[in-house]
N, C-alpha and C positions, 0 to 999 in steps of 0.2 A: 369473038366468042370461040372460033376456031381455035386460035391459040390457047385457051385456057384450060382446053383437053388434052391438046398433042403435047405439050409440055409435061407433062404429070407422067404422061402412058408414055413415052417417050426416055423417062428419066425408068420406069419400073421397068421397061424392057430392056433395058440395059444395066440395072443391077439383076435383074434374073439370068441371063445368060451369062453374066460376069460370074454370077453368084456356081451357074450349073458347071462352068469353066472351072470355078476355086474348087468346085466339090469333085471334079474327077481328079483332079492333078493330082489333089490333098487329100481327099479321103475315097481312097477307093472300096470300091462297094467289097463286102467278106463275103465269101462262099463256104457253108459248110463242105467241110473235108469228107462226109460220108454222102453226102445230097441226097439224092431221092433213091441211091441205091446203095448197097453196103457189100463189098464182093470179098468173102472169106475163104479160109482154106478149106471147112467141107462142104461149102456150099455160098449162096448167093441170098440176099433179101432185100427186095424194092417193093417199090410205092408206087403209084399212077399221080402221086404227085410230090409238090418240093419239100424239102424240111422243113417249111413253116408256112403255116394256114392258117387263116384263121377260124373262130369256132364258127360252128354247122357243116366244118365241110367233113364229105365224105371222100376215107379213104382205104383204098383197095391195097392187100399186102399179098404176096407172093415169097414161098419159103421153097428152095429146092437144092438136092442135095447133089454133092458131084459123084460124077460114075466112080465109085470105092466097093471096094469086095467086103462087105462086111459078114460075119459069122453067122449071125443070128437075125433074126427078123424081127425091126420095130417100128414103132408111132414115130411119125413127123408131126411135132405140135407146135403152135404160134401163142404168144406167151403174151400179156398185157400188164407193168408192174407185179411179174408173179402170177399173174389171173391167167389162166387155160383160156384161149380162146374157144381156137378149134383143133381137133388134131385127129387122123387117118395112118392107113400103113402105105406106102409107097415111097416116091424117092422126091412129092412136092407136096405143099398144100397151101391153101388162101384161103382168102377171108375180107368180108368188109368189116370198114371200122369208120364210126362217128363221133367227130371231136364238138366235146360239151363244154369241155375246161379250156383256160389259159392255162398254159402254162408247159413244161417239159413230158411230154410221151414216148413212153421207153416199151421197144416194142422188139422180140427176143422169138428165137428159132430153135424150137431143142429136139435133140431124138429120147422120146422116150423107150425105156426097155427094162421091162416089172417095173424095180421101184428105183430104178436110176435113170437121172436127166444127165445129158450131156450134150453141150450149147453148140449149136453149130453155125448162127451167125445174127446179127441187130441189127435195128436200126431207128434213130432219134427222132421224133416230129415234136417240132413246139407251136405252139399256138400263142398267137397275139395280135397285136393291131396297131394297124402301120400307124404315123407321128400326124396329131392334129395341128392346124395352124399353130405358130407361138405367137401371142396375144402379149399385149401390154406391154410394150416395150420401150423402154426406158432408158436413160443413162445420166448419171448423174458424177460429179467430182465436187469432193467436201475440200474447201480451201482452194486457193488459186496455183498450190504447188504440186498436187497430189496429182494420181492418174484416174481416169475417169470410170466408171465399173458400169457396165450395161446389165437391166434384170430383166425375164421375160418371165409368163405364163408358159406352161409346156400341154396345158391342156389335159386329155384321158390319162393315162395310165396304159401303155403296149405292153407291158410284160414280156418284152422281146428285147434286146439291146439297138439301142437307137443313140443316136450321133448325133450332134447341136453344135453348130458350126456359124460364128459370128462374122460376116463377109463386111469389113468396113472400105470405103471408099472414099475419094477425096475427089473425084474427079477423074483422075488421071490415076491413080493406083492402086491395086486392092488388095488389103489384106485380110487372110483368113484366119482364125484363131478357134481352136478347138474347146469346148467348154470341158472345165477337168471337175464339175460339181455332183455330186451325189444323188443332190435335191430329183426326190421322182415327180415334187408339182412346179416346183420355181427352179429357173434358171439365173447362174449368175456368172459373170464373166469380166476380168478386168483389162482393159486396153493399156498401149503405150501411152505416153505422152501426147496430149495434143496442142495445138498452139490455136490463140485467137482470131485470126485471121483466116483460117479455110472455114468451107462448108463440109461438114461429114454427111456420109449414108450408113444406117446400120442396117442390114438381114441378116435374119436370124433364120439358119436353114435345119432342116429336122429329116432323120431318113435312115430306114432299117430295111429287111428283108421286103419286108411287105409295102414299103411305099414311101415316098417322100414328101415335105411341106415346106411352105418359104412366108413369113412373117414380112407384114408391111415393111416397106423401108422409112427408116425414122430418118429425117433430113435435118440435122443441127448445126449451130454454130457454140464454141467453146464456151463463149458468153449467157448463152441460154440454159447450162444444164450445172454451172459452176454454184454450190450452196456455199458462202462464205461460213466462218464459225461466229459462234453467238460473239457481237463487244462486249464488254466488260463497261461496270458503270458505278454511279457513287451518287449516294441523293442526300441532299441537305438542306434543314429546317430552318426556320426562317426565324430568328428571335423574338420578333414581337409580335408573331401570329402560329399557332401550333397548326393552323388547315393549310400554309403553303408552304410548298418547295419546290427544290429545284433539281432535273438531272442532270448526271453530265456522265457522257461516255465515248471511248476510244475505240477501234477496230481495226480491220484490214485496210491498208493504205487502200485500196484501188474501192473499198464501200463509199456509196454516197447518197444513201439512202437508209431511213431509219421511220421503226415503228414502236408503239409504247401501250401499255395497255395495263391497267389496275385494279385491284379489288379489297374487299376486308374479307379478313381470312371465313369471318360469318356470314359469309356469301357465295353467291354458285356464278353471279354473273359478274363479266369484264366490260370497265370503260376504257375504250378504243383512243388515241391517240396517231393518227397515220403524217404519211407523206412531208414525213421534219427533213430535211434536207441540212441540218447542223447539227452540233454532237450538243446542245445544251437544251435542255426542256421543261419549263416551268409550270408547276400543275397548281391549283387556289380549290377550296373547297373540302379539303378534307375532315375528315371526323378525326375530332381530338381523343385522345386517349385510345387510341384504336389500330391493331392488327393489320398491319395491308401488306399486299404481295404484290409486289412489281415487277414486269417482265420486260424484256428490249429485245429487238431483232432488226440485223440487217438486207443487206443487199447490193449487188454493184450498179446497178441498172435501173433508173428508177419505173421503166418498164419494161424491161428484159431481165432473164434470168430467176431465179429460186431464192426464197425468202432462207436467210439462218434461221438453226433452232433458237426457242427461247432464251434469253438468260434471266433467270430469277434472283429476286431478291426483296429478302422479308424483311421488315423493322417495325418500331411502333412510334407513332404521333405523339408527339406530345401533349403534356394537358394543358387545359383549359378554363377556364374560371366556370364555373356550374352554373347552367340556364336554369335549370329545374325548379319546381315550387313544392315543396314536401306536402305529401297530404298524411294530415294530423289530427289526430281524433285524441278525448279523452274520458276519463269515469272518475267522478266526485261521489267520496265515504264521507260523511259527518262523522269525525271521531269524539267530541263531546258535543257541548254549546260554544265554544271556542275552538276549536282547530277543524280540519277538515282535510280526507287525506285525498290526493290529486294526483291519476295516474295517466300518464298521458303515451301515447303511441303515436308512430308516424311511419311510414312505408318508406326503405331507401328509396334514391331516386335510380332512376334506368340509365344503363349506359350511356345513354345519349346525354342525358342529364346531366349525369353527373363530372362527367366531361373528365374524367380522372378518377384517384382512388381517396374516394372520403377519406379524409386523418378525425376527424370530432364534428360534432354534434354542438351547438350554443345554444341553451334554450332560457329566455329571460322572463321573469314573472313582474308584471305591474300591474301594483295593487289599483281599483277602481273606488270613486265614491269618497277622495279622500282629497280637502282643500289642499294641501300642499304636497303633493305626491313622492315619498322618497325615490332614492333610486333603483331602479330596476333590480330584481335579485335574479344575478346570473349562472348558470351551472353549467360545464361543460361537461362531456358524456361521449367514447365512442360506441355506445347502444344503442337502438333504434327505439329507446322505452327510456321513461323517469319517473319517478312514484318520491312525492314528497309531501309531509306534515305542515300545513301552513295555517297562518291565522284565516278563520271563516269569514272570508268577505270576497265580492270578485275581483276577477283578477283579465288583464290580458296577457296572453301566452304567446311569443313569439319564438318561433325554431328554423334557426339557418344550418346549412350543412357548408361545410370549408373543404379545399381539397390546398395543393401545392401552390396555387395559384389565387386563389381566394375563396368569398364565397358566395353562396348561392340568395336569391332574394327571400327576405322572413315569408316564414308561410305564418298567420297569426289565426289565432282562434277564444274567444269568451267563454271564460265560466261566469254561470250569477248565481246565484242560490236561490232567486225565487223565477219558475219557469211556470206559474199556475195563468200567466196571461201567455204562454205562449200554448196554444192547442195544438193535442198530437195529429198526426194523417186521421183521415178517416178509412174504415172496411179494409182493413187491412188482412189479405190473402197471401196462402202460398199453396200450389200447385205441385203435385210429383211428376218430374218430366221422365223417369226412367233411365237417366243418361248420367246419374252424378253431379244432378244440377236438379235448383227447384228455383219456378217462377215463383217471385212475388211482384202483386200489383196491390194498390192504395189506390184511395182517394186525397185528393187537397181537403188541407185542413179547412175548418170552419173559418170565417172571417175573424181576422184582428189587425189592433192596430200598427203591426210590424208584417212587413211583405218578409212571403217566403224565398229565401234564396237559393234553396237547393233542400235535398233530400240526404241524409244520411241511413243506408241499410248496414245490419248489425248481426250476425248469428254466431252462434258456441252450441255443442252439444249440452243435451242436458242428460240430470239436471247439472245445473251449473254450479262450479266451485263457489263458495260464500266469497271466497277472497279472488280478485281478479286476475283474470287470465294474465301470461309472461306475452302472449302479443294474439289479439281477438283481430277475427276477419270482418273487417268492414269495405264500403266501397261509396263514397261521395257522386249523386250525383244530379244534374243542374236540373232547376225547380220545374222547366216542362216535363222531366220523365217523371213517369208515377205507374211503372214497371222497371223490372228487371229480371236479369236470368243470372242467380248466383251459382255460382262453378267452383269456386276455389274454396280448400281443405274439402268437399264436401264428399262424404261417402254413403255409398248403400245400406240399406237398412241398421241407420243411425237417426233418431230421432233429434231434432235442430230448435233452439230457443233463438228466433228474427226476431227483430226487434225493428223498427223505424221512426227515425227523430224527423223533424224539420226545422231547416237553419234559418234562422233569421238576424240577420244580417251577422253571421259568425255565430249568431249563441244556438247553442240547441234546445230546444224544446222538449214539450214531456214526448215519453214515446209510448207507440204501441207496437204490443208484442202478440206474436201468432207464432205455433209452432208448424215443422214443418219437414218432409224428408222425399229423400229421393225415391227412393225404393222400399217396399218395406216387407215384412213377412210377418206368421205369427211369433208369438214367443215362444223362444225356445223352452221356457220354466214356470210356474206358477210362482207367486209370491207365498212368502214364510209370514205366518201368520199364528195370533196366540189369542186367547181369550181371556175372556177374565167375568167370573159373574157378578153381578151390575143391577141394582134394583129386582125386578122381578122377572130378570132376564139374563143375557148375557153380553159382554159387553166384548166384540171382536174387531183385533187392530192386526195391522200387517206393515210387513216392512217392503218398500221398493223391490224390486227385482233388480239385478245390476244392470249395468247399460251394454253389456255386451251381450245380453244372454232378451233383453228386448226386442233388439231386431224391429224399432219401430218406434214411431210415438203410441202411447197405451190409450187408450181411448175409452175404455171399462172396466172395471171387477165385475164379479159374478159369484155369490157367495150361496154354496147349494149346505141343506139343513134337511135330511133325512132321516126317519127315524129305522131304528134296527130291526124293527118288527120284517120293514122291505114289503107293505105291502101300497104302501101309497108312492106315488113320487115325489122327488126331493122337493121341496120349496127355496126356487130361485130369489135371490135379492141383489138386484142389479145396483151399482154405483158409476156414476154416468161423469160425475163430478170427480176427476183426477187430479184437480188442483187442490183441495177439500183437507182436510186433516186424514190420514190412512185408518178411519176407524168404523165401526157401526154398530150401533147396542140392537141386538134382536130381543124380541119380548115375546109373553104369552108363549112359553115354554111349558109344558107340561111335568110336574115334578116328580120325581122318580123314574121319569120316563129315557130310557140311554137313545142319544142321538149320537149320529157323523157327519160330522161338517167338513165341508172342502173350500177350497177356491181355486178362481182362474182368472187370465188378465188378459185383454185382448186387443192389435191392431186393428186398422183398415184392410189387414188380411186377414184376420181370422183369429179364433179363440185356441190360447196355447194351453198346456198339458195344467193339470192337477198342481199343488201345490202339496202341501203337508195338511195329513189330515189331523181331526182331534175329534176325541170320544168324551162325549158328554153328560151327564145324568145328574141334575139340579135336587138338591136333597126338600124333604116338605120343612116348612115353616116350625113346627113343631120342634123338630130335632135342633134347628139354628137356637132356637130359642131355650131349651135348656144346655146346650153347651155354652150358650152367651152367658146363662145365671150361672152356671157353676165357677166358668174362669169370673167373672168377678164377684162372687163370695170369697174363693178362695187368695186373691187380690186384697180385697179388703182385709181378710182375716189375717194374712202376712204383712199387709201395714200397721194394723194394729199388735201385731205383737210388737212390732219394732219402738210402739211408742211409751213412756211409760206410764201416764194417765188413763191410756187406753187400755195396757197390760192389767191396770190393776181391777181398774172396772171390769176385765173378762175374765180375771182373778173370780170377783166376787160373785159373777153372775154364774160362774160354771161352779163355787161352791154350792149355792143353790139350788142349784138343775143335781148335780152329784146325789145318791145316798147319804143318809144322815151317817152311818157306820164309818163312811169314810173319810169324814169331817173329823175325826177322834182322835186326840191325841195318843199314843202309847204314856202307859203308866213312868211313871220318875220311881226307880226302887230306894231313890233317895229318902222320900218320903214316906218308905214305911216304917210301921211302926218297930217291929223287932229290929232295925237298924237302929233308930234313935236307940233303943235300951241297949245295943250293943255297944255304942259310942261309949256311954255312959257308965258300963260296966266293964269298962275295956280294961283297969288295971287289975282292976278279982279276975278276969280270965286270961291274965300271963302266963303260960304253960310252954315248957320247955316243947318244941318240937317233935321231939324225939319222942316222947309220949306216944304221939299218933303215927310217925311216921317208922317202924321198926325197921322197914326195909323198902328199897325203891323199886321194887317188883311189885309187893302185897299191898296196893292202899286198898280201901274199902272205902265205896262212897257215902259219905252219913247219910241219915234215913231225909228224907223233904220235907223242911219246914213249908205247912202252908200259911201263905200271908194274902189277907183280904184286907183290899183297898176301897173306900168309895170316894167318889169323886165327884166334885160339883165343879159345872162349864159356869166362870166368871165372866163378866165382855169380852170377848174376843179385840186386840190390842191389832193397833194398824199392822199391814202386811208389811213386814222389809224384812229382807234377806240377812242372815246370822251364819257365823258360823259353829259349826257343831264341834269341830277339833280345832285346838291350838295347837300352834307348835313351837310353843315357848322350850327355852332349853332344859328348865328346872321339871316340865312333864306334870305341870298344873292345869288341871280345868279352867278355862275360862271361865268368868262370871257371865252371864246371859243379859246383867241388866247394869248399869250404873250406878252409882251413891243417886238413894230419891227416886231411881227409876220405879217404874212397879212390878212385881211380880210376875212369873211367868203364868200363864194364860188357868191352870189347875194347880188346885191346891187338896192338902189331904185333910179331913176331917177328924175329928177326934175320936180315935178306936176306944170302943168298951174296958179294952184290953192294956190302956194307954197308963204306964207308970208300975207295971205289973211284969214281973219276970216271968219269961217263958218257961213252960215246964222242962222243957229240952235246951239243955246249952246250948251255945254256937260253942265249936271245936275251935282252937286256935288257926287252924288255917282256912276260916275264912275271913281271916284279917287279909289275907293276900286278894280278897276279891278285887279283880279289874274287868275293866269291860273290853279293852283293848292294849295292846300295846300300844306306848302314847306317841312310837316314833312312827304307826301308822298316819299317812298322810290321809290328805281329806279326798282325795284325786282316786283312789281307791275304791271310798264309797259311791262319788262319784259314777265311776267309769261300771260298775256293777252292782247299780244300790241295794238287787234284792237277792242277793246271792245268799248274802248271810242274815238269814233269818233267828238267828239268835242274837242279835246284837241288842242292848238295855241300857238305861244311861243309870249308873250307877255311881255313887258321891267316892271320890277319893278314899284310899283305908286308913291317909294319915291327916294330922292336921285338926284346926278347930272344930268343933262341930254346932259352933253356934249359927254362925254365919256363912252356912255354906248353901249357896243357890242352888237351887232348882233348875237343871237341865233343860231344854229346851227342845222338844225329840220332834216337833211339827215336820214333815217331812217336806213341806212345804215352804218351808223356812229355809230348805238345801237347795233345793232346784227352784229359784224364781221364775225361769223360764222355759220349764216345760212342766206338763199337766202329768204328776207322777200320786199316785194314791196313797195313802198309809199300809204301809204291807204289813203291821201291826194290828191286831185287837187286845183294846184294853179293856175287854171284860170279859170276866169269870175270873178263876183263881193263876193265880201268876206263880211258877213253880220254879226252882234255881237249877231243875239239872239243864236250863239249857242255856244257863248263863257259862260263859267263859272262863274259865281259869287259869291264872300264867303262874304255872309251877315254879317257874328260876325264883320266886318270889322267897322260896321258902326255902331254910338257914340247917341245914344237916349238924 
């Protein structure tokens, strides 16, 4: 026991005096050049102590001048960076002073005299703090060729210049080595060459004005502090298995010791492989298709000496045939009574899974229920989705994923089309957790005779597209759980349409659905909303609110019905049914009475804002009711003009309803009597023109014959439309009636007067009487039938006169289709000045 002290204390007494030995030879202590006193040529300035203190100490200064004859009489002052201490008139002065700071104190003697300084002597004090032990001390050589570098701790910070002096020893000889590094907290220092076979001592000696330190002695051998460089290595897969391989690596001839350690890059932790004693190392167990980092380090010593740094090195595994079993969900459209459309989805499989990088998708349809079953129809896909038109019958569905190596086992799944014996879950819930997730829990279905095999949960926002989603979140899960906590897509105040199937044995069942959300608020909007009046009320629909502006699943309407007066409150009508058609007839409306309707829609949080309003005021029964007869009289009465049995019958009943005056034909001047005797007397009154005419300025109109007509109304002859002008080229009257036809409607009776020459000629130029010019068109009379009220149907002035018809002037005869009156009266006396005359007629 004795010996296991004096050995140690023994060896440290002997590198300390060795060490105080190296330290005077080699580095002798500095002495400032001014010390504690500074002696100038006009004078003197000391201290009561040395140039370097450290802080709190006090110290006393002294300034005095030499015997000099000077002129005038001044201040002796003591000076501190610039700063006045203290200062007097004589030939000294002092002062105490107390050091606060590290660091250099510059402390100055001057005669003042008015406003001039002039310096008469200084002196330096710095402040620091003597060298703390050096700690941690170390020595290390990278490679077996290099030189060895020793690092130490230095401990405080002196602020003073301090000296670090590395005293190595072997035994028998010591060398000292001055540290040449900057560093104010680490020390670092590089040695000679050392060889394997001594033992070294390192201390590490520290020492400035104020005091010295000596660092443990580190006791080594070459072997212990030597860190080889990382080996270098190579790894290689195995053919017929992508989880093994094997290292191999080379190093420094004199390593004989190796360590191995590995990861996947998606990982924080390392598996350890130590104490391999040969350069080859074979690892089993890896993940195919997968990132890993492998690292190697040596040593010489299998228990002596410093591990090498790392060598790394990255590669990827090879793949693998795929473990994984797709999980496969799908949604069955009836698109007639024959086809049916079949969307099927399935979730990649996970890394581990898939052991590689999927290339396709195999998904095969065989049909069910069919004696000799064709063969399977196959479709390859690299989609995670397939949506196909097949014949309506079931079918089994199987989908494998393939990667480079082959592929994964069929995940399979039943469609049938009739699921009325499979019952859905029962009490089917969901909960808002807060979190971006909503529990749903169920009950097991009622009994039947297929066992449940599992649970399928199913959600989408709503409402939901009519055509099915590009890939819906589902999650399968085995027939004891009847909860779960959905998370994925799910977001806050977004209203969720779940759904829940149960599988039995592959096929799904009917499902139930429960809406559901995480979070929710009120609505940001009311719904837009219209009315429409509706029996004895009014009948008010509204359109959804969008799904961004919800902020929840809706849970009510609220449709408020106020009237304008404002003196009662609105009447609320709640709609509690949001699945419902969007409508609702309110009744017992007050009529004439102006109302304002609103509405509003509301979550689990609360009733959102107003929607669009509308102003109301339902008219009485009264008024609906003669605008209802007027549009359809007038209806009716525009279908009957269109038709022509109906035309003619309201022909005949509006002559009746009419005045009798207007039912009148205008007289035929055809028919009177002094025309017949003028026909017939037409060659005794040939007279030369010029008789009457002397001059084309001066005519005179002859005096008026009156001509009285009676007339007797014959039957009235069916109604059909005639026309009144020709427009033959020769400028002949049409006949009005055919060979046989009968006569027109009046005829003239026999004048008193009849076969008897009038007392008064006719002049020769009323032979030119016309009633029109005959290249008037009829589109004339037409387009202004009453403009010209002198118009008369008067017979031709040339031509036979036996057989010349009777005109036909019925006005009514012109316009079949519209209600025009006779703008004519054919009684009293019919006089000729307002008949027409076409002068060109007549021969100069």
């Amino acid at each position: 026991m004795l010996f296991a002290w004096i050995v140690p204390t023994a060896i440290w007494l002997l590198v300390h005096f060795t060490a105080e030995a190296c330290s005077k030879g080699n580095v002798p202590a500095s002495k400032c050049p001014r010390g504690a006193a500074e002696i100038c040529d006009k004078g003197t300035m000391t201290a009561n102590t040395t140039s370097h203190v450290q802080p709190g100490t006090s110290i006393s200064l002294l300034c005095q001048l030499k015997p000099l004859q000077y002129s005038e009489q001044c201040k002796i002052a003591i000076f501190f960076n610039s700063s006045e201490l203290i200062s007097n008139y004589g030939s000294s002065v002092s002062t105490g002073f107390l050091v606060r700071t590290y660091g250099k104190h510059m402390f100055t003697c001057k005669r003042v005299c008015q406003s001039k300084k002039r310096l008469i002597c200084g002196i330096d004090i710095e402040s620091g703090n003597p060298p703390d032990e050096p700690k941690n001390v170390s020595c290390i050589q990278y490679g077996t060729d290099s030189h060895p570098t020793c690092t130490w701790d230095k401990g405080r910070l002196t602020y003073i210049n301090t000296t670090y002096v590395i005293q190595l020893s072997n035994g028998t000889d010591v060398l000292c080595v001055s540290e040449g590094s900057l560093n104010k907290k680490f020390g670092s220092l590089a040695l000679s060459k050392l060889n394997f076979d001594s033992t070294y001592t390192v201390v590490v000696a520290a020492s400035n004005e104020l005091g010295s330190a000596f660092s443990q002695p580190l006791v080594f051998m070459l072997i212990d502090i030597v860190k080889p460089h990382p080996p270098n290595f190579l790894v290689e897969f195995e053919n017929s298995s992508a989880t093994n391989c094997t290292f191999f690596w080379h190093d420094e001839a004199q390593a004989q010791h190796w360590r191995l350690r590995y990861r996947p890059l998606t990982r924080h932790t390392w598996s350890t492989v130590e104490s391999l004693n040969s350069e080859k190392c074979s690892l089993y167990g890896l993940e195919p298709h997968t990132a890993y980092e492998f690292q190697v380090s040596c040593k010489i010593h299998p228990e002596r000496g410093l591990w090498s740094n790392w060598r790394t090195y990255q590669t990827q595994t090879p793949e693998a045939v795929p473990t994984g079993l797709l999980d496969v969900w799908y949604r069955q459209q009836d698109v007639d009574s024959q086809q049916q459309n079949i969307s099927l989805f399935w979730k990649a499989l996970s890394r581990s899974e898939a052991r590689g990088r999927i290339l396709r998708y195999t998904v095969t349809f065989e049909a069910l229920g069919t004696r000799s079953p064709p063969a399977g129809e196959v479709h390859v896909t690299t989609q995670t989705s397939l949506t196909r038109v097949i014949p309506r019958v079931g079918y089994k569905i199987t989908v494998t994923a393939e990667n480079s190596r082959g592929r994964s086992p069929p995940a399979s799944i039943m469609t049938d089309l009739g699921t009325q014996d499979l019952p859905p879950p029962q009490k089917v819930s969901a909960v808002a957790t807060g979190n971006s997730s909503i529990f749903v829990s169920w009950k097991a279905p009622v009994a039947s005779a297929a066992a449940v095999s599992g649970y399928v949960v199913e959600w989408a926002d709503t409402p939901r597209s009519p055509r099915p989603e590009p890939c819906p979140a589902w999650v399968k899960l085995p027939a004891s759980n009847l909860s779960t906590v959905i998370a994925e897509h799910i977001k806050d105040n977004v209203c969720y349409q779940i759904s829940v199937f149960a599988l039995y044995r592959d096929r799904a069942g009917q499902a139930a659905s429960v809406r559901g959300y995480s979070r929710a608020k009120a609505p940001s909007a009311g719904p837009r909303m219209y009315t429409t009046p509706w029996a004895n009320g009014i009948l008010v629909s509204w359109e959804a609110i969008p799904v961004s502006q919800q902020r929840g699943c809706i849970t009510g309407y609220r449709i408020y019905l106020q009237k304008n007066d404002g003196q009662a409150a609105p009447e609320v009508y709640t709609v509690s049914n949001v699945s419902a058609p969007r409508s609702l007839h309110i009744t017992e409306l007050q009529p004439d009475e102006p109302y304002t309707l609103w509405m509003t829609a509301s979550t689990a949080a609360g009733e959102g804002p107003w929607g669009n309003t509308q102003l109301l005021c339902l008219e009485s029964a009264g008024h609906w009711m003669a605008v209802v007869l007027t549009c359809s009289f007038l209806i009716i009465l525009a279908c009957m003009c269109y038709i022509p049995p109906a035309r003619k019958l309201l022909h005949s009943l509006l002559s009746v309803l009419v005045p009798q005056w207007q039912s009148k034909a205008i007289p035929d001047p055809a028919n009177a009597t002094w025309a017949k005797n003028y026909l017939s007397m037409k060659p005794e009154l040939s007279l030369p023109p010029s008789l009457f005419l002397h001059s084309t300025g001066s005519f005179e109109e002859p005096e008026t014959t009156q001509v009285e007509e009676t007339l007797v109304k014959t039957e009235p002859p069916a109604l059909r439309d005639k026309l009144l002008f020709g427009s033959g080229g020769n400028g002949d009257w049409p006949p009005a009636s055919g060979p046989g036809q009968e006569e027109l409607g009046y005829r003239a009776l026999p004048s008193p007067a009849d076969g008897e020459v009038y007392e008064q000629q006719l002049p020769d130029p009323y032979k030119r009487i016309a009633v029109e010019e005959h290249t008037q068109t009829v589109s004339e009379y037409i387009t202004n039938p009453i403009t010209d009220t002198a118009a008369v149907c008067l017979p031709p002035a040339t031509g036979a006169t036996d057989h010349l018809p009777e005109l036909d002037c019925n006005p009514l005869a012109i316009f079949p289709t519209t209600f025009l009156t006779p703008i004519l009266s054919c009684e009293g006396n019919l006089t000729l000045d307002t008949v027409k005359i076409n002068c060109s007629s007549f021969t100069m």
